[in-house]
KERO-189469 format. One record per atom (N, C-alpha, C): residue number from 1; x, y, z; residue in three letters. Coordinates in steps of 0.2 Angstrom, whole numbers, plus 5000, padded with zeros to 4 digits. Layout:
! residues N
   nr    xx    yy    zz  rest
  NUM     X     Y     Z   Ala
...
This chain:
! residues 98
   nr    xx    yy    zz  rest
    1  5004  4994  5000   Unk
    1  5000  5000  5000   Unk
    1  5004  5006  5000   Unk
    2  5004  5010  4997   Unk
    2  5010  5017  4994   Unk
    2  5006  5023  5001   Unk
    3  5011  5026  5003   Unk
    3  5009  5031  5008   Unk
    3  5009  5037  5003   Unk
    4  5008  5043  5005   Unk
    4  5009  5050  5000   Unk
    4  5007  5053  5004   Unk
    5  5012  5058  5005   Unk
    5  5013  5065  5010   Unk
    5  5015  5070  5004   Unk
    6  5014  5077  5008   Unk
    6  5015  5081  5003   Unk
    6  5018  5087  5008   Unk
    7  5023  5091  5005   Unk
    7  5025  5098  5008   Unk
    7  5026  5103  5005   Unk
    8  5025  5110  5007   Unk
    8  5027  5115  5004   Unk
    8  5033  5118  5006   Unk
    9  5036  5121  5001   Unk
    9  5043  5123  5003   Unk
    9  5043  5129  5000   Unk
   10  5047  5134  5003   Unk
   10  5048  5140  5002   Unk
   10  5056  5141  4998   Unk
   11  5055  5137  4991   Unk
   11  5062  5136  4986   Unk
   11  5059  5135  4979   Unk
   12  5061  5135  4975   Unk
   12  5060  5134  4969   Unk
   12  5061  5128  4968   Unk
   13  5057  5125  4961   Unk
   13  5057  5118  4959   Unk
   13  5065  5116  4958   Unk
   14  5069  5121  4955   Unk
   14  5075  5119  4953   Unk
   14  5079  5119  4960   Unk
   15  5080  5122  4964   Unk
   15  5081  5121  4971   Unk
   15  5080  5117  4974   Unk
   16  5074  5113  4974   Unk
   16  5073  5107  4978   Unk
   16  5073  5102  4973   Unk
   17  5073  5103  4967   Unk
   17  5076  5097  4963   Unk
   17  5083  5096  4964   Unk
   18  5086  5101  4966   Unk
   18  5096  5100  4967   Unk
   18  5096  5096  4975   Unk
   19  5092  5097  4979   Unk
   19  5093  5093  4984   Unk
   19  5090  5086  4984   Unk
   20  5083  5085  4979   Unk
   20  5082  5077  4980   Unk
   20  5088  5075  4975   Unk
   21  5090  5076  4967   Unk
   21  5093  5072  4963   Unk
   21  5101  5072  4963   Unk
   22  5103  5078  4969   Unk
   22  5110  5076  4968   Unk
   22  5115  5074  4975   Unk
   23  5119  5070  4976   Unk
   23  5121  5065  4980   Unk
   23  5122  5071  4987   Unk
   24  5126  5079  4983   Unk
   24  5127  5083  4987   Unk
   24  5119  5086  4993   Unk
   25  5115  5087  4987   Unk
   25  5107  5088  4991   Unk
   25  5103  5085  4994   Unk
   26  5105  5078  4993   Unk
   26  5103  5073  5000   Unk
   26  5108  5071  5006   Unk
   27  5114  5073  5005   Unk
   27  5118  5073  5009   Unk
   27  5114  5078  5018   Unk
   28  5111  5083  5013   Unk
   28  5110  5088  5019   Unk
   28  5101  5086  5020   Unk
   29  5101  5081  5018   Unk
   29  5092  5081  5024   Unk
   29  5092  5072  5024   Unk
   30  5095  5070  5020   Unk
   30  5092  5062  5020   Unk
   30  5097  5059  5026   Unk
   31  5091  5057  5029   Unk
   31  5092  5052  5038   Unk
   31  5098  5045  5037   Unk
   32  5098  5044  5031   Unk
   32  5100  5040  5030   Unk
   32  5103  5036  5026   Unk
   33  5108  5042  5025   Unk
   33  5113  5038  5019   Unk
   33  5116  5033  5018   Unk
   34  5115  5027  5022   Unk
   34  5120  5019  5023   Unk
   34  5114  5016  5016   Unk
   35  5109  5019  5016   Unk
   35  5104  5015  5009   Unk
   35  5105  5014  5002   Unk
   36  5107  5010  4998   Unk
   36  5107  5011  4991   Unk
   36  5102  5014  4986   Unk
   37  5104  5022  4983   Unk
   37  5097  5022  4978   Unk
   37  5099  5022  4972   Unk
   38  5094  5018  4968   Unk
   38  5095  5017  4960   Unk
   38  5089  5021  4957   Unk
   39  5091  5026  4952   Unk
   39  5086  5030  4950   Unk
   39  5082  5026  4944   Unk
   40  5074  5025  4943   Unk
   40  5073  5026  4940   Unk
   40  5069  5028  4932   Unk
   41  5067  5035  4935   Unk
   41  5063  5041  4932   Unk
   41  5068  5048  4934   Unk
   42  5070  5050  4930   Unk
   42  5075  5058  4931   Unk
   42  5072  5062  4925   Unk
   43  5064  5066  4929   Unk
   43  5063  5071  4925   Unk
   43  5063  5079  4927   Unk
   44  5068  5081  4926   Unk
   44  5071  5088  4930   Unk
   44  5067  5092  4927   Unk
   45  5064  5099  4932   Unk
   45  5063  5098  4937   Unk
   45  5056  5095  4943   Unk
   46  5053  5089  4939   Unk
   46  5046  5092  4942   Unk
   46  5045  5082  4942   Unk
   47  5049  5078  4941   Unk
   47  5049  5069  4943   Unk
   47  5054  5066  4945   Unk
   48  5055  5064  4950   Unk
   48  5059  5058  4952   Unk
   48  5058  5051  4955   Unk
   49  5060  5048  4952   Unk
   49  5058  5041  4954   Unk
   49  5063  5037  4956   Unk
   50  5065  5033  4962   Unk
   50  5070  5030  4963   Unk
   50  5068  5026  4967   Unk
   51  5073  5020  4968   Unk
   51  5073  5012  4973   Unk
   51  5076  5014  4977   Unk
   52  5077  5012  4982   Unk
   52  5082  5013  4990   Unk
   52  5080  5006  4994   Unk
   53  5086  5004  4996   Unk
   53  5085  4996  5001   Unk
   53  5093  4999  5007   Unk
   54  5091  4997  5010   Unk
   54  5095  4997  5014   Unk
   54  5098  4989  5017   Unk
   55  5102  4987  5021   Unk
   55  5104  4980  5022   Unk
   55  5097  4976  5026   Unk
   56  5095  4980  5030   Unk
   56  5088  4977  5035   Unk
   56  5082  4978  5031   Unk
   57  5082  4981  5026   Unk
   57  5074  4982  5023   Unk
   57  5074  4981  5017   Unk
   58  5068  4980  5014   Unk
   58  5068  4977  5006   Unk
   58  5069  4984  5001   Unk
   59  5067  4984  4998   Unk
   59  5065  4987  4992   Unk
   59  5060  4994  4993   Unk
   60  5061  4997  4993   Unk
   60  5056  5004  4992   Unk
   60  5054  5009  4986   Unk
   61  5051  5009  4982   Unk
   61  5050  5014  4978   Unk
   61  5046  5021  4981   Unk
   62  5050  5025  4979   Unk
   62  5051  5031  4981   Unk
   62  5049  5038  4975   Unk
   63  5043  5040  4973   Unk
   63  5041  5045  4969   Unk
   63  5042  5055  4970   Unk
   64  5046  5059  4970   Unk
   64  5044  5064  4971   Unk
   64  5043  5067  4964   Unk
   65  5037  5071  4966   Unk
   65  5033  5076  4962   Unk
   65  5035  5082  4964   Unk
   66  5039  5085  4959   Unk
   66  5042  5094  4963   Unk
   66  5034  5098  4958   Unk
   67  5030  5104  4962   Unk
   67  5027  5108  4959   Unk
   67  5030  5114  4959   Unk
   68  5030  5120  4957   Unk
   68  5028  5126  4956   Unk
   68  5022  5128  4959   Unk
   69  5020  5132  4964   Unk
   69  5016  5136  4971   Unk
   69  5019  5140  4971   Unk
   70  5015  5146  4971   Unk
   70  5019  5155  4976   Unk
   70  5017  5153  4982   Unk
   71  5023  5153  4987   Unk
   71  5029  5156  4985   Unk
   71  5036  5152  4982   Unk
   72  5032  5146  4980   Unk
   72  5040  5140  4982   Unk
   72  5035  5132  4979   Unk
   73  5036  5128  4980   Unk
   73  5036  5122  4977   Unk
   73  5033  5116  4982   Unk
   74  5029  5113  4979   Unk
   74  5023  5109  4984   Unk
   74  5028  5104  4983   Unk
   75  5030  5098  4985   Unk
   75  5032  5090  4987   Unk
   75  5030  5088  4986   Unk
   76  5027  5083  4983   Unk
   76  5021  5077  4983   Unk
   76  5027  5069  4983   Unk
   77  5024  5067  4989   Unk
   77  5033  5061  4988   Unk
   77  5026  5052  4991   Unk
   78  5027  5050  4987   Unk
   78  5022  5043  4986   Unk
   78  5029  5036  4986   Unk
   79  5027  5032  4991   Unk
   79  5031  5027  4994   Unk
   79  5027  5021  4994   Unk
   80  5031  5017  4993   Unk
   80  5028  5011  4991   Unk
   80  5033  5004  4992   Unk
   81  5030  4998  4996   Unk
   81  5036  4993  4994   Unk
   81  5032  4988  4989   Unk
   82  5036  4985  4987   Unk
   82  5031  4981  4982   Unk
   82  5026  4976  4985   Unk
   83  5022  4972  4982   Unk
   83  5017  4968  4985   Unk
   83  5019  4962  4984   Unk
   84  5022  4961  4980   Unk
   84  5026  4953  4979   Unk
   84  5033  4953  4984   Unk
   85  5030  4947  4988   Unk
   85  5037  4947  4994   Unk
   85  5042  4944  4989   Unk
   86  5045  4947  4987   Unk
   86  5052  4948  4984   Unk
   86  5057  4944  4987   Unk
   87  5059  4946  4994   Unk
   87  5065  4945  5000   Unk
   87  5062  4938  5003   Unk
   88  5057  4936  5003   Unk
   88  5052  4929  5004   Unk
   88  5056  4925  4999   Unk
   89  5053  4925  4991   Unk
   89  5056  4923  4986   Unk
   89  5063  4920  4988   Unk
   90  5068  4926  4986   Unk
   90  5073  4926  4989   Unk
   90  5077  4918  4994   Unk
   91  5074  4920  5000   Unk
   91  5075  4917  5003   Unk
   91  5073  4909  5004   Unk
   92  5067  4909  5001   Unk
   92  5065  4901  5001   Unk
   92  5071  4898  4996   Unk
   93  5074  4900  4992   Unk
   93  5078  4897  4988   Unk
   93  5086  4896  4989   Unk
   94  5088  4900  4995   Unk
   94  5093  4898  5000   Unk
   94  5092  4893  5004   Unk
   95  5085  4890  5006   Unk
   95  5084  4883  5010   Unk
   95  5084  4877  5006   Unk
   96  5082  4879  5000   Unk
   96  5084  4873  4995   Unk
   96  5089  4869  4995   Unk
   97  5091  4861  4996   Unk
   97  5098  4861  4997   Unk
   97  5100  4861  4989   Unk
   98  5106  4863  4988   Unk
   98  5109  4862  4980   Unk
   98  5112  4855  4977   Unk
């Protein structure tokens, strides 16, 4: 089931596109940089789509939507893990003996 939160920000689209898509711009808000992200939507400035896992959690898709709002740019960011247990899959096939 995909969550979606939404924020307004007092920056411009292009501004808050430099802090979600560059390594530099999440460096200064994202909680959590030990996670791997693999982009896969890069539409500057107003789409981002990326995967992020970290070693304890699976898979996440990760959507932000940058808008244009006076005075600054609304967030619309939709999360999602997939519905196919994936890391289950995974796993049953290491109990397998070979």
């Amino acid at each position: 089931m995909p969550f979606r939160r939404e924020v307004q920000v007092d920056a411009s689209p292009e501004e808050v596109w430099e802090a979600l898509a560059s390594d530099e711009g999440r460096e200064r808000w994202l909680a959590e940089p030990e996670r791997d992200i693999r982009i896969e939507v890069l539409d500057a400035p107003h789409r981002l789509v990326w995967w992020w896992e970290g070693a304890d959690a699976p898979p996440t898709r990760v959507e932000f939507r940058v808008v244009a709002v006076p005075p600054g740019s609304r967030v619309i960011v939709t999360e999602s893990i997939p519905s196919f247990p994936l890391a289950s899959l995974a796993a049953s096939f290491a109990k397998v003996a070979a």
